[in-house]
C-alpha positions as CSV (number, residue, x, y, z in Angstrom):
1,X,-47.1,130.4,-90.4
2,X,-44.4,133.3,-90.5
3,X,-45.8,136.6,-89.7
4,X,-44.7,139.6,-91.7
5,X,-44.3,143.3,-90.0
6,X,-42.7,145.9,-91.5
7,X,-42.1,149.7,-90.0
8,X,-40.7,153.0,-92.0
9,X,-37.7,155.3,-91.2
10,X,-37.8,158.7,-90.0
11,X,-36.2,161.9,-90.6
12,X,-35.5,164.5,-88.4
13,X,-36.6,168.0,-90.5
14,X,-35.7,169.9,-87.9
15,X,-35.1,169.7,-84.3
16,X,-32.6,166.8,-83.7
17,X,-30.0,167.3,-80.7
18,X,-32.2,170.1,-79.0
19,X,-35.2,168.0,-79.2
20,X,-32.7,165.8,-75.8
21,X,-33.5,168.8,-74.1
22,X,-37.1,169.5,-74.7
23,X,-36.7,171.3,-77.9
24,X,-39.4,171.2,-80.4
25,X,-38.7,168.9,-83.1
26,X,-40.1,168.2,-86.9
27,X,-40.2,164.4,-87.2
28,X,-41.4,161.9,-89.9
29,X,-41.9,158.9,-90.8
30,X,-40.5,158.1,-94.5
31,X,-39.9,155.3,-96.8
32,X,-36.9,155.8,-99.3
33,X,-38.1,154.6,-103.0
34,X,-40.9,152.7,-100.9
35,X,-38.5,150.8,-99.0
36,X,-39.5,150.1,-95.6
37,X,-37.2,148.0,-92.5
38,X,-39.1,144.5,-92.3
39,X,-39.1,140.8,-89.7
40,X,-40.2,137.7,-91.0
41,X,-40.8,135.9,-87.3
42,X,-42.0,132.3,-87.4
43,X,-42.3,129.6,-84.5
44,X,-41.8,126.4,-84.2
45,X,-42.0,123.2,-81.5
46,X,-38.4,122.7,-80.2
47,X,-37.0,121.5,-77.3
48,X,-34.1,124.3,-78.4
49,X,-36.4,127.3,-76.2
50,X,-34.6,130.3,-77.3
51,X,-35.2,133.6,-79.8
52,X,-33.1,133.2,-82.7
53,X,-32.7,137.0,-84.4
54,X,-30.8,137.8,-87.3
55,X,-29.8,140.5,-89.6
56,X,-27.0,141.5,-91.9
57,X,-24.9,142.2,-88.8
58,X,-25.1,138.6,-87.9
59,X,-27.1,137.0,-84.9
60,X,-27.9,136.7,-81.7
61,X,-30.2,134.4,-79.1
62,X,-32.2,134.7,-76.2
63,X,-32.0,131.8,-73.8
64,X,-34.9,130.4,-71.5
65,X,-32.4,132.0,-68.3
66,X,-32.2,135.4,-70.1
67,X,-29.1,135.3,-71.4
68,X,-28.0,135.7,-74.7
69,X,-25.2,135.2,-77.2
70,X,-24.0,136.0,-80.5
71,X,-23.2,139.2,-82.9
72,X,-23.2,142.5,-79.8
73,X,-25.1,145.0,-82.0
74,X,-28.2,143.0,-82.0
75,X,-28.3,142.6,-78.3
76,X,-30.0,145.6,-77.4
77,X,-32.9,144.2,-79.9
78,X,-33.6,141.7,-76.7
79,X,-35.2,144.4,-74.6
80,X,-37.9,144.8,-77.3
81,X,-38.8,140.9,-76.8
82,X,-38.5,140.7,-72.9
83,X,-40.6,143.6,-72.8
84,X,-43.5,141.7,-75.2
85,X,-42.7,138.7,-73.4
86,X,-43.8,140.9,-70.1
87,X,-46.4,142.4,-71.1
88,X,-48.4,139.2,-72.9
89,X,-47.3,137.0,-69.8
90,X,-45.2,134.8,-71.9
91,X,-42.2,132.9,-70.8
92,X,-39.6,131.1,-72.9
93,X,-38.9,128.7,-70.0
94,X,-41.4,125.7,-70.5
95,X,-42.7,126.7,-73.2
96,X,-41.4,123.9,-75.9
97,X,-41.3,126.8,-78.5
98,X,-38.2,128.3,-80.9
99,X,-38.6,131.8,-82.3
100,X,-36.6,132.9,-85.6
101,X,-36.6,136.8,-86.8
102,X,-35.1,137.6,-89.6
103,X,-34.3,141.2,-90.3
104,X,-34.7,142.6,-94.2
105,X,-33.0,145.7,-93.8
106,X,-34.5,148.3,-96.2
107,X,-31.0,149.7,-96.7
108,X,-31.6,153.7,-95.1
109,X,-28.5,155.4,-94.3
110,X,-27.7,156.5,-90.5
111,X,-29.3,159.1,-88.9
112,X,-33.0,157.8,-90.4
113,X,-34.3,155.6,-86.8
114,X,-32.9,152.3,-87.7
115,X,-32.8,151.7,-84.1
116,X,-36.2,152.9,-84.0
117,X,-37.6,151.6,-86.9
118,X,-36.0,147.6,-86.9
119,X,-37.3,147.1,-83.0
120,X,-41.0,148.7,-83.8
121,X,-41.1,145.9,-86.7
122,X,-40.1,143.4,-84.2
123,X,-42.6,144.1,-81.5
124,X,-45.7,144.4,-84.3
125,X,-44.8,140.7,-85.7
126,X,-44.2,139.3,-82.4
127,X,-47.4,140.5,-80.5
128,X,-49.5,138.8,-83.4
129,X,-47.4,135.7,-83.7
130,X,-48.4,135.9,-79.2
131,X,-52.3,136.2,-80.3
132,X,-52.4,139.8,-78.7
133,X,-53.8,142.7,-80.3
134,X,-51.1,145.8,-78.7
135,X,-52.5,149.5,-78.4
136,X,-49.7,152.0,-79.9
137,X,-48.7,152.8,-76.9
138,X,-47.4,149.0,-76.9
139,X,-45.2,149.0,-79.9
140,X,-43.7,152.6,-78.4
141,X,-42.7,151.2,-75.0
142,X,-41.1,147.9,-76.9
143,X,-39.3,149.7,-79.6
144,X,-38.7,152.7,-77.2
145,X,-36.2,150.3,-74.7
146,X,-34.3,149.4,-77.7
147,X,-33.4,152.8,-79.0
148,X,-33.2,154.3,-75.5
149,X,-29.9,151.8,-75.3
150,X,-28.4,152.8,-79.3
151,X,-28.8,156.3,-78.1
152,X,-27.0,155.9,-74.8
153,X,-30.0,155.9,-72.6
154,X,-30.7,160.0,-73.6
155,X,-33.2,159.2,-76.6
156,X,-35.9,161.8,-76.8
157,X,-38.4,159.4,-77.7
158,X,-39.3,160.9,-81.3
159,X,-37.8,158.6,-83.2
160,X,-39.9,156.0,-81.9
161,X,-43.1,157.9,-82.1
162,X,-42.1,158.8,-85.8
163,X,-42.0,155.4,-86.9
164,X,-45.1,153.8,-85.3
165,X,-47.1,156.9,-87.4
166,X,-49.1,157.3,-90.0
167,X,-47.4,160.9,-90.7
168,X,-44.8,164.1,-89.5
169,X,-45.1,164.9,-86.1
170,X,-44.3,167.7,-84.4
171,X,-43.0,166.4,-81.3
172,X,-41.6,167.8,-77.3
173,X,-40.1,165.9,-74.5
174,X,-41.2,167.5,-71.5
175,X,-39.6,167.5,-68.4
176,X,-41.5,168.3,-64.7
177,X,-39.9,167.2,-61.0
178,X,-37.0,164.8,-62.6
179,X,-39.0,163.0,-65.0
180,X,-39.8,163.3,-68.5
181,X,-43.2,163.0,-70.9
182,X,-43.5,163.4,-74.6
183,X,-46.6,166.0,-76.4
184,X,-47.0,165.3,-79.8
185,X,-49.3,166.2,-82.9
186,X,-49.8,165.5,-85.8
187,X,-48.9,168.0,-88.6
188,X,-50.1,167.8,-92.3
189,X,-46.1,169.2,-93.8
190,X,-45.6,168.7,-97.7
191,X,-42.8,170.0,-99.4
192,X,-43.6,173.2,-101.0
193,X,-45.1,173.0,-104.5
194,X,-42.5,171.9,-107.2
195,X,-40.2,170.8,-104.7
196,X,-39.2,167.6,-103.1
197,X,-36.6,165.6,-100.4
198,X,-33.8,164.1,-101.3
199,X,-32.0,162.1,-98.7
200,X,-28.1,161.6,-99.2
201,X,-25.7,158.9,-97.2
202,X,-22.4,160.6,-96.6
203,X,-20.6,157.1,-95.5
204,X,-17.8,156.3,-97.8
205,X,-15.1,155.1,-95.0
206,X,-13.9,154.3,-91.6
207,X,-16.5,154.3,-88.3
208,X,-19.8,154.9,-88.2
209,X,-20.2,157.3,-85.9
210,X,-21.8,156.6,-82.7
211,X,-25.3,158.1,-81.7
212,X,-24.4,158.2,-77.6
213,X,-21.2,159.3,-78.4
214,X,-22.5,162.2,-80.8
215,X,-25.1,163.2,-77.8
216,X,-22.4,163.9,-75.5
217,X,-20.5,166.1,-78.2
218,X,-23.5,168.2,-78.4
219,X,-23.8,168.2,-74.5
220,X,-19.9,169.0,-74.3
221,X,-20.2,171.8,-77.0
222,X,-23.0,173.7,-75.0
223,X,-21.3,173.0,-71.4
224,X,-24.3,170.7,-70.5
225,X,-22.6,168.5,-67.9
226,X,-26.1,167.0,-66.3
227,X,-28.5,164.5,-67.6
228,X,-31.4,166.6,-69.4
229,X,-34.2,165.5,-66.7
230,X,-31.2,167.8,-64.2
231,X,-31.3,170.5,-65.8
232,X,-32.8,173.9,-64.7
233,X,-35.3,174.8,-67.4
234,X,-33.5,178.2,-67.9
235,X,-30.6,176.2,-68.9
236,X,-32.3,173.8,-71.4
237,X,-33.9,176.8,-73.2
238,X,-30.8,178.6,-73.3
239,X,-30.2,175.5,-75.4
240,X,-33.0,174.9,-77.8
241,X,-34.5,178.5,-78.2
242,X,-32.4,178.7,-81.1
243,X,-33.2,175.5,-82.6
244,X,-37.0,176.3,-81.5
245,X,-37.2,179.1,-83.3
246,X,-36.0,177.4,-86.9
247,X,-39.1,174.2,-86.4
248,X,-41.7,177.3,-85.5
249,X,-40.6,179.1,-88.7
250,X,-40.4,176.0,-91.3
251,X,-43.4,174.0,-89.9
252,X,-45.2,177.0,-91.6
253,X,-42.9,177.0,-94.7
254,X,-43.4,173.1,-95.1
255,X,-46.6,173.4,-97.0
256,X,-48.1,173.3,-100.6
257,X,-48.3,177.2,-100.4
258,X,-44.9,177.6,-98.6
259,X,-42.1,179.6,-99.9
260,X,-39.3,176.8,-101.0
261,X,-36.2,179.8,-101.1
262,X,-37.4,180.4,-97.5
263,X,-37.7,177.1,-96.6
264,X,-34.0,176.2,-98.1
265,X,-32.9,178.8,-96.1
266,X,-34.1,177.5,-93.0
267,X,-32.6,174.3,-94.0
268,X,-29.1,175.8,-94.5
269,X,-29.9,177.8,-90.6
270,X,-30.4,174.9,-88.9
271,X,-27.3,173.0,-90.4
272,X,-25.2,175.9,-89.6
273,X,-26.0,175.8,-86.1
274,X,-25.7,171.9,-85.8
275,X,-22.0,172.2,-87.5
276,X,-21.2,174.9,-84.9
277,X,-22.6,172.2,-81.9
278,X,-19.6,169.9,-83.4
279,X,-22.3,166.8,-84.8
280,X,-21.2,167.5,-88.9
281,X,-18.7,165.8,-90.2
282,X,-16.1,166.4,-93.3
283,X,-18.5,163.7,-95.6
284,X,-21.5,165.9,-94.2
285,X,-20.1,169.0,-95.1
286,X,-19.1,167.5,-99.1
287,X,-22.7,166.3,-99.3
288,X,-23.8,169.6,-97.9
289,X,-21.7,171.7,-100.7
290,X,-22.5,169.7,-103.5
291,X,-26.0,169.2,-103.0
292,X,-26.1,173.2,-103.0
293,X,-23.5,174.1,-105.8
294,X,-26.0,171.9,-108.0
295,X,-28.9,173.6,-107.2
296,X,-30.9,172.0,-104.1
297,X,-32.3,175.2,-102.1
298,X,-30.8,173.8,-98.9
299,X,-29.2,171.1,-97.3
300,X,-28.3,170.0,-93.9
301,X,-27.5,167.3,-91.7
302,X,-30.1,165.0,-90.5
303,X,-29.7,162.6,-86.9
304,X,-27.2,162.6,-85.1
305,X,-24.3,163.0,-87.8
306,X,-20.7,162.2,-87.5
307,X,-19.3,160.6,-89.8
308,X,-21.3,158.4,-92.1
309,X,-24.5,160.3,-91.3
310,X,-27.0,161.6,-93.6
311,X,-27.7,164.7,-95.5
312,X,-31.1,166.0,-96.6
313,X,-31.7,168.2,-99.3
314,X,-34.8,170.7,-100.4
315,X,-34.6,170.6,-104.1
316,X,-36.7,171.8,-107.3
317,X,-38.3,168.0,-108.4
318,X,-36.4,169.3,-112.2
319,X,-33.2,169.6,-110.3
320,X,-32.8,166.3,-108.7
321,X,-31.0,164.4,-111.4
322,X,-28.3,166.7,-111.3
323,X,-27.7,166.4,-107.9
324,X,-28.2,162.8,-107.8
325,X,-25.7,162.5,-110.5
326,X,-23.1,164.7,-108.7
327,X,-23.3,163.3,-105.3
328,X,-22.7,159.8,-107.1
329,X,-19.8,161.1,-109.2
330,X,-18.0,161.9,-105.4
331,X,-19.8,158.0,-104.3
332,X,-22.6,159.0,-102.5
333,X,-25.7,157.6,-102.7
334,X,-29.0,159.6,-103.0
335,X,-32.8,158.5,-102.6
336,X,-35.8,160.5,-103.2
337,X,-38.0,160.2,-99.6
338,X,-41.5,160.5,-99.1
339,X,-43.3,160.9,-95.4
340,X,-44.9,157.1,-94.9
341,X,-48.7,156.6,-94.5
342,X,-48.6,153.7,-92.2
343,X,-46.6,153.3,-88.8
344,X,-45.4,150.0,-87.7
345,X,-48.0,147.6,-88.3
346,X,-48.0,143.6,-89.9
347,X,-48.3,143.8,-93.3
């Protein structure tokens, strides 16, 4: 019988970049239209012993000797099985058993924890199809080696914690003597009262841009030339005061009772001092400008940017047709996102 997991996106409110460094960040898990990433796994008797995974990016196998084959951008995905396979004490080799995943992308733009999101889905479906009941901490370490490789080994972790949780986080990476651990706490955020997300996709051509590759941009535009666990802690805050100082300031905002001009302003702060860190993009900045010439309170980019990255907006709930209907006059696509209830789990 196939088993069925499913696991949400995330967006990055505030926070993203600094949070590398041990900046505070405002993360949650959200579903765009209700759309959430899903696996179907199923497992059958074959002498063929291999994981069979695929997606709309093609496909890819794991062999009984470890090795693998087929489309590249899935391979990372394997660490997420080798580490269930370790930590249930399973072994293809032997075991007269053929795995088949397939992916039903829920269609989020970049810069919303795909890498996150697809891997937790994976490691919920194929700890019950194993018989084994995983603790969160579990699905986080699974999904965790995954998006530590689609983020060139420097993810912050919050991604992953976003996605296997049943609401916004506000979320630390700490470092102490060379190594790094992650605080985290739940916090009860809702848009202001009469106001509501909209999440934009800025892609219309050319590259994706690439998460690692974005990371070092950042690094490069603040002089950072050592790995974040290297770095003296003077030097990190010197780094992520700034970007503190905006997630202190709308965690308060980002409430029934909050004040949404306040709150768009934040917004329009903290994309302001992304841009200047060289992560926006010239599709950022049109989604940006359009989303605030037709009336959203603020706007700013959300990930790791670059081009093709994603843009969220603060907007009066009365307002969001017309800036729905002008970012799709320019070919963007828009979604209104709400924070998810339920992390990770089989469905």
């Amino acid at each position: 019988m196939a088993i069925h997991a499913s696991a949400p996106n995330k967006i990055h409110i505030a926070g993203e970049h600094s949070v590398v460094y041990g900046g505070l960040a405002l993360i949650a898990p959200v579903e765009l239209e209700g759309r959430r990433n899903s696996v179907e796994l199923s497992v059958s008797e074959s002498s063929e012993e291999e994981f069979v995974f695929s997606g709309d990016l093609g496909r890819f196998a794991i062999r009984p000797d470890g090795s693998q084959g087929g489309a590249e951008i899935y391979f990372p995905m394997a660490q997420c099985v080798r580490a269930v396979f370790e930590k249930t004490g399973f072994s293809l080799r032997g075991s007269g058993r053929k795995f088949e995943c397939v992916l039903h992308y829920g269609g989020a733009p970049k810069g919303t924890g795909n890498s996150a999101s697809i891997p937790a889905a994976l490691a919920a479906a194929l700890y019950r199809q194993l018989g084994v009941t995983p603790g969160e901490d579990d699905i986080f370490n699974a999904a965790y080696a995954v998006d530590n490789i689609y983020h060139g080994g420097k993810s912050s972790g919050g991604d992953v914690r976003a996605v296997i949780s049943a609401g916004p986080l506000l979320f630390r990476k700490v470092f102490a003597n060379g190594t790094a651990s992650f605080e985290y706490r739940n916090v009860g955020l809702r848009p202001p009262e009469g106001t509501e997300l909209l999440l934009a996709d800025s892609y219309k051509s050319g590259p994706l841009a690439n998460t690692a590759e974005q990371i070092s941009t950042f690094a490069r535009r603040h002089g950072i030339a050592k790995p974040p666990a290297e770095l003296p802690e003077t030097e990190r805050k010197t780094v992520t005061a700034p970007f503190d100082a905006i997630v202190e300031k709308m965690e308060k905002e980002f409430a029934a009772g909050g004040n949404p001009a306040e709150l768009g302003r934040l917004f329009d702060q903290n994309h302001r001092l992304l841009a200047e860190s060289g992560v926006s993009s010239e599709c950022i900045e049109e989604c940006v400008s359009i989303s605030r010439q037709n009336g959203a309170l603020g706007a700013k980019l959300i990930g790791a940017g670059g081009n093709g990255g994603a843009v969220l907006a603060l907007c009066e709930k009365k307002g969001i047709p017309k800036i729905r209907k002008a970012l799709a006059e320019r070919k963007f696509a828009a979604y209104p996102v709400t924070f998810s209830q339920r992390g990770a789990s089989v469905d």
